[in-house]
MMTF fields as JSON, N, C-alpha, C and O atoms, coordinates in Angstrom:
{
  "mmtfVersion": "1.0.0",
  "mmtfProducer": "UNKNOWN",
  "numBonds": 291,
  "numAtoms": 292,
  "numGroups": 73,
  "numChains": 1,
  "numModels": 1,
  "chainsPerModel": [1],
  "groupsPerChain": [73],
  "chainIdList": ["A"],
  "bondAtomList": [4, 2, 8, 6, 12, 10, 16, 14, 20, 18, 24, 22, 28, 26, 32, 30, 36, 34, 40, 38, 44, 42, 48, 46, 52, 50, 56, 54, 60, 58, 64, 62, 68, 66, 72, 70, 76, 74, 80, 78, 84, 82, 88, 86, 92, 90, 96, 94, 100, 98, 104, 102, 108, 106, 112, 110, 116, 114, 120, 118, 124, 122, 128, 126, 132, 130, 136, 134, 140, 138, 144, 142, 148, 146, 152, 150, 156, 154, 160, 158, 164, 162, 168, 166, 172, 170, 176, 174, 180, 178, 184, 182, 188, 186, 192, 190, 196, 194, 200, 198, 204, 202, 208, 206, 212, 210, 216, 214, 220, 218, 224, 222, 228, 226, 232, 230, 236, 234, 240, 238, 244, 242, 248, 246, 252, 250, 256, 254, 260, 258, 264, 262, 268, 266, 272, 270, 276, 274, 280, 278, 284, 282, 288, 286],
  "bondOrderList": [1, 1, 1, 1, 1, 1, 1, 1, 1, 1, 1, 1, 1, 1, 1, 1, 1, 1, 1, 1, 1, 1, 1, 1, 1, 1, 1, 1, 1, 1, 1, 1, 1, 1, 1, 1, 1, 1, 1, 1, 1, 1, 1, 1, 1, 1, 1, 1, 1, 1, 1, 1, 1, 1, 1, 1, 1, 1, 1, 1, 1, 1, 1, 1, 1, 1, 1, 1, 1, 1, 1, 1],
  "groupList": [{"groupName": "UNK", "atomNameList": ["N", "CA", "C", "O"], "elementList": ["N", "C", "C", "O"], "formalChargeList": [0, 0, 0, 0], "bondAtomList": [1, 0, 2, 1, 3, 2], "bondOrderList": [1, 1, 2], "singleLetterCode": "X", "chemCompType": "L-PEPTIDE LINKING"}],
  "groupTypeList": [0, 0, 0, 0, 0, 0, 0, 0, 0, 0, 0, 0, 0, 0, 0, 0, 0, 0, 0, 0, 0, 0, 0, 0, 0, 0, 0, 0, 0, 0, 0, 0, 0, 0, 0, 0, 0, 0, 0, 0, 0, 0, 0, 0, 0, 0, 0, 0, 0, 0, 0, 0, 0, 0, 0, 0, 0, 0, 0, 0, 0, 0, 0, 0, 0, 0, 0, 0, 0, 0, 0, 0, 0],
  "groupIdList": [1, 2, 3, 4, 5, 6, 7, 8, 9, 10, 11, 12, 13, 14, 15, 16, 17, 18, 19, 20, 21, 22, 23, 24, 25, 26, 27, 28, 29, 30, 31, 32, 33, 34, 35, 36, 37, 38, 39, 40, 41, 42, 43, 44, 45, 46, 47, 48, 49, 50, 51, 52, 53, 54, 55, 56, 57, 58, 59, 60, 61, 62, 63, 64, 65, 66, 67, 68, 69, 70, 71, 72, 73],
  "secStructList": [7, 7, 6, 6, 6, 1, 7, 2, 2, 2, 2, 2, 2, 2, 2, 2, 2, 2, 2, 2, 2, 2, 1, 2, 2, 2, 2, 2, 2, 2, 2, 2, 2, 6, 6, 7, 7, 7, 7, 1, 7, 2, 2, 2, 2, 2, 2, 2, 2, 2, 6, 6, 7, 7, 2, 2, 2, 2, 2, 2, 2, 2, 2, 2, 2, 2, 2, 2, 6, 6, 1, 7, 7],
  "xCoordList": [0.854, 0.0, 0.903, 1.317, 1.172, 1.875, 0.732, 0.258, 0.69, -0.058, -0.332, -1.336, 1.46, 1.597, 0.469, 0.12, 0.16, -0.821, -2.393, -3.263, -2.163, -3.8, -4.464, -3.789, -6.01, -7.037, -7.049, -6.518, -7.931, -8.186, -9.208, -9.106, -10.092, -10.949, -10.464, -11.027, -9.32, -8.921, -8.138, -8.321, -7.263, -6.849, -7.826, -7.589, -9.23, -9.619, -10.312, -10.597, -10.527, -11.107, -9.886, -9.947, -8.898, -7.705, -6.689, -5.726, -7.949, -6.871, -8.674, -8.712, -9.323, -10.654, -10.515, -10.528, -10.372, -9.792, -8.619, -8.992, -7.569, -6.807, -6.805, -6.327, -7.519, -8.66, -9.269, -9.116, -10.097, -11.166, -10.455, -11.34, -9.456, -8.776, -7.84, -7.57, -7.426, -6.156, -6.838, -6.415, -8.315, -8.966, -10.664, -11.506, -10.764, -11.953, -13.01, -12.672, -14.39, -15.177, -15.28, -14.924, -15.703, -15.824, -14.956, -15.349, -13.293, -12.439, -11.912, -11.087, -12.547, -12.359, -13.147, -12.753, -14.328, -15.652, -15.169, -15.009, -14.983, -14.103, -12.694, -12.196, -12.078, -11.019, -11.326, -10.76, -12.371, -13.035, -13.702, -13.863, -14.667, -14.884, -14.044, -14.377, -13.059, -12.111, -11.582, -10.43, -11.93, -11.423, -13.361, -13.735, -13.895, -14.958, -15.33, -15.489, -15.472, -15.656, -16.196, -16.084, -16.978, -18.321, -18.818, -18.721, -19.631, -20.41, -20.469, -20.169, -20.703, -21.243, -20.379, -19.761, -20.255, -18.577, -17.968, -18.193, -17.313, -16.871, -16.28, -15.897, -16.206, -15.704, -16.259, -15.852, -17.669, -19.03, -19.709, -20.606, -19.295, -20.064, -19.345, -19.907, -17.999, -17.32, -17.333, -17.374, -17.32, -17.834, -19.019, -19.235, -19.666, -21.294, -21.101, -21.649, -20.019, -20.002, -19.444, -19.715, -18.317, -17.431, -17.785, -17.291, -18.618, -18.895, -17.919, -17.068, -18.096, -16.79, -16.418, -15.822, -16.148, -15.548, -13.665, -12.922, -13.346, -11.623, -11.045, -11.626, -9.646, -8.973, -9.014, -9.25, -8.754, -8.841, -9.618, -9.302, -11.344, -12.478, -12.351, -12.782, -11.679, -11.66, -11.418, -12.104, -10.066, -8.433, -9.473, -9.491, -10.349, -11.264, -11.966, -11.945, -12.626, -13.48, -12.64, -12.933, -11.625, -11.0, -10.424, -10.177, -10.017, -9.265, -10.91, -11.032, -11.701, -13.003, -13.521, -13.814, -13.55, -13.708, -13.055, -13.491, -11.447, -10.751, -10.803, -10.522, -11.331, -11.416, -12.399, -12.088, -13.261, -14.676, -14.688, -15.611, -13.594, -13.685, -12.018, -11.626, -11.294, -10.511, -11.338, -10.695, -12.482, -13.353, -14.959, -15.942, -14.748, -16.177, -16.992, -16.733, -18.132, -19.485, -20.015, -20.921],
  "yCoordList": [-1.173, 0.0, 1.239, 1.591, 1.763, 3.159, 4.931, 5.662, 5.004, 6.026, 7.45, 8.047, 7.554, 8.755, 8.284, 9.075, 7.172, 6.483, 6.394, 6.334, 6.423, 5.948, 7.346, 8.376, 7.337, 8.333, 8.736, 8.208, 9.941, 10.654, 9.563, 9.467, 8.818, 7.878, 6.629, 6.062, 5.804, 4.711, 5.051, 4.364, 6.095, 7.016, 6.656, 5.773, 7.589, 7.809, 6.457, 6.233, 5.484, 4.221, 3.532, 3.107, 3.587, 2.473, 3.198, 2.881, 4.513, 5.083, 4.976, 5.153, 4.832, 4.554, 3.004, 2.747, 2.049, 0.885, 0.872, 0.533, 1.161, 1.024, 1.507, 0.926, 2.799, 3.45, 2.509, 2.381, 1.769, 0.987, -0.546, -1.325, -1.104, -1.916, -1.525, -2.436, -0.592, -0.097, 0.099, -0.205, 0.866, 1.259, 0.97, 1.453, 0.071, -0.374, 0.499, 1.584, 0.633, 1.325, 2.58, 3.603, 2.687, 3.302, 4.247, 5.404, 3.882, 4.534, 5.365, 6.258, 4.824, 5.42, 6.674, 7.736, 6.468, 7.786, 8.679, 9.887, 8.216, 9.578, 9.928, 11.016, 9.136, 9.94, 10.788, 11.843, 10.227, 11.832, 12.597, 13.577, 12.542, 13.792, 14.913, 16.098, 14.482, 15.737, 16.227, 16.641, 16.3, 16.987, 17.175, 17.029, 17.429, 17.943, 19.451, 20.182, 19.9, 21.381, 22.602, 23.789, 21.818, 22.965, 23.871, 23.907, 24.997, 25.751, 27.139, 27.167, 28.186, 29.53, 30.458, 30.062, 31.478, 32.46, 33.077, 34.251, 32.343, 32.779, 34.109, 34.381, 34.962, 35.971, 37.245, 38.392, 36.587, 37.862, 37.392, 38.039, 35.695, 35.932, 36.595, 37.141, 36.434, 36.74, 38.355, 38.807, 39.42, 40.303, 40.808, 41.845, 39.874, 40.058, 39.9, 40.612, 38.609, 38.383, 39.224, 39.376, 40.025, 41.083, 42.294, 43.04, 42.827, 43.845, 45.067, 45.278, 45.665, 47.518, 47.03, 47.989, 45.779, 45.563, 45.792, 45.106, 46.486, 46.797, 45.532, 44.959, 45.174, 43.785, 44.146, 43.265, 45.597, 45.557, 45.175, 44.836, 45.073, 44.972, 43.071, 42.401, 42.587, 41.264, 40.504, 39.648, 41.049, 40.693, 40.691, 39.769, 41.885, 41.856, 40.593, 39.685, 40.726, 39.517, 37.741, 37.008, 37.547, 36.422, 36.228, 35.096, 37.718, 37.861, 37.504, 36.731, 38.171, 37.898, 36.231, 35.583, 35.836, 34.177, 33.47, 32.669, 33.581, 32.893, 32.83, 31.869, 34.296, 34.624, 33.504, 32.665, 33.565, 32.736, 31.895, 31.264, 31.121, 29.673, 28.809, 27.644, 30.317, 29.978, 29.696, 29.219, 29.991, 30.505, 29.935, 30.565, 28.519, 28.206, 28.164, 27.839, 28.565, 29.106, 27.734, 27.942],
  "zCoordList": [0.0, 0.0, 0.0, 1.104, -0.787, -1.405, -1.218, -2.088, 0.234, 0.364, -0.916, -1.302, -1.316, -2.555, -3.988, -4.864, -3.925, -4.456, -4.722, -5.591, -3.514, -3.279, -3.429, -3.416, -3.592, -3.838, -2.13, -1.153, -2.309, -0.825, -0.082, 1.141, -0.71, -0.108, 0.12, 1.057, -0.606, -0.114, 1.169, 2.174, 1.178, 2.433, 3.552, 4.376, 3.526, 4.563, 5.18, 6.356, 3.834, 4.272, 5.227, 6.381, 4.398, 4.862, 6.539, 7.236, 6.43, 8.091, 8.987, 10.204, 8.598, 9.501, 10.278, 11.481, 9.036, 9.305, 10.593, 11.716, 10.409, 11.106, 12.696, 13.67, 12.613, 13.667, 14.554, 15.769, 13.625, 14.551, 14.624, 14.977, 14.463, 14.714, 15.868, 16.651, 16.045, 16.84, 18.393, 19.508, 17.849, 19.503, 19.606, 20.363, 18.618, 18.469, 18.17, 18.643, 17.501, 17.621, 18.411, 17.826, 19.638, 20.737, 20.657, 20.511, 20.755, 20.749, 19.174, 18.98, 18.512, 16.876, 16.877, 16.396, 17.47, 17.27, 18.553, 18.382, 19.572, 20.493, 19.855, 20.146, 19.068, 18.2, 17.265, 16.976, 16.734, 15.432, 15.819, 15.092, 17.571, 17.104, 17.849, 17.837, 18.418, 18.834, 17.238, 17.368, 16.098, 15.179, 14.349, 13.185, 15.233, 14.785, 14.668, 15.645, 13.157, 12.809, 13.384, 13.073, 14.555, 14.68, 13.908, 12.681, 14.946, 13.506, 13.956, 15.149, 13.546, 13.761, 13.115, 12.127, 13.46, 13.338, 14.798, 15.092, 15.536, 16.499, 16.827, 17.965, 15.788, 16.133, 15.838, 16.019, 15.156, 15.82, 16.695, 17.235, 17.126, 18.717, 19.964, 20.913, 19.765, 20.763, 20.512, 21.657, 19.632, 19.823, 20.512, 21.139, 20.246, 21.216, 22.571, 23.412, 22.924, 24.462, 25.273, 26.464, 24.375, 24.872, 24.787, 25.632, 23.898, 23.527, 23.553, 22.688, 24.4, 24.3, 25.146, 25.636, 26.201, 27.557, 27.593, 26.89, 28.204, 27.915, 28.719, 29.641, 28.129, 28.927, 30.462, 31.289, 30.871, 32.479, 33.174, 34.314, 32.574, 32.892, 33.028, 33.967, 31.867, 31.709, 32.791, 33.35, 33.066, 34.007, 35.316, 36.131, 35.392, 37.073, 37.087, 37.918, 35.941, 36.038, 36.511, 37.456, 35.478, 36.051, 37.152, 37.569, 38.016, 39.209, 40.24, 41.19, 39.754, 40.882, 40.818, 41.823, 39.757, 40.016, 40.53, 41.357, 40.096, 40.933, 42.031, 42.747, 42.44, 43.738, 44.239, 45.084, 43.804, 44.407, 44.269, 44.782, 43.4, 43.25, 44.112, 44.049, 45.005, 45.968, 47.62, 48.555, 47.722, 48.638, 48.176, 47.784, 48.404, 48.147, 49.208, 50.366, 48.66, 49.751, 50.969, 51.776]
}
């Protein structure tokens, strides 16, 4: 089997294969979907989440959780 060869689909067949031989089923489908695409445009949502907020405003915010999550209730 000469990978420089083969089509993009005997590829993805002949590395799926080896996938689900190596870690079985189970472990093949938790291997793909950590390379799963998702969806939206992250960077007009994260405009939305952030809005005009300046990094100092940010920096408080992570300094105040930590805080609260050094100091549980």
């Amino acid at each position: 089997m000469d990978a420089t060869t083969m089509s993009l689909e005997e590829i993805r067949l002949t590395g799926l294969k080896a996938l689900s031989r190596e870690l079985g089923p189970v472990g093949m489908v938790r291997f793909l979907q950590q390379f799963e695409t998702g969806y939206g445009d992250y960077t007009a949502e994260r405009h939305t989440w952030l809005k005009e907020r300046s990094v100092s405003e940010i920096v408080e915010d992570i300094e105040q959780e930590r805080g609260a999550s050094d100091n549980p209730a």
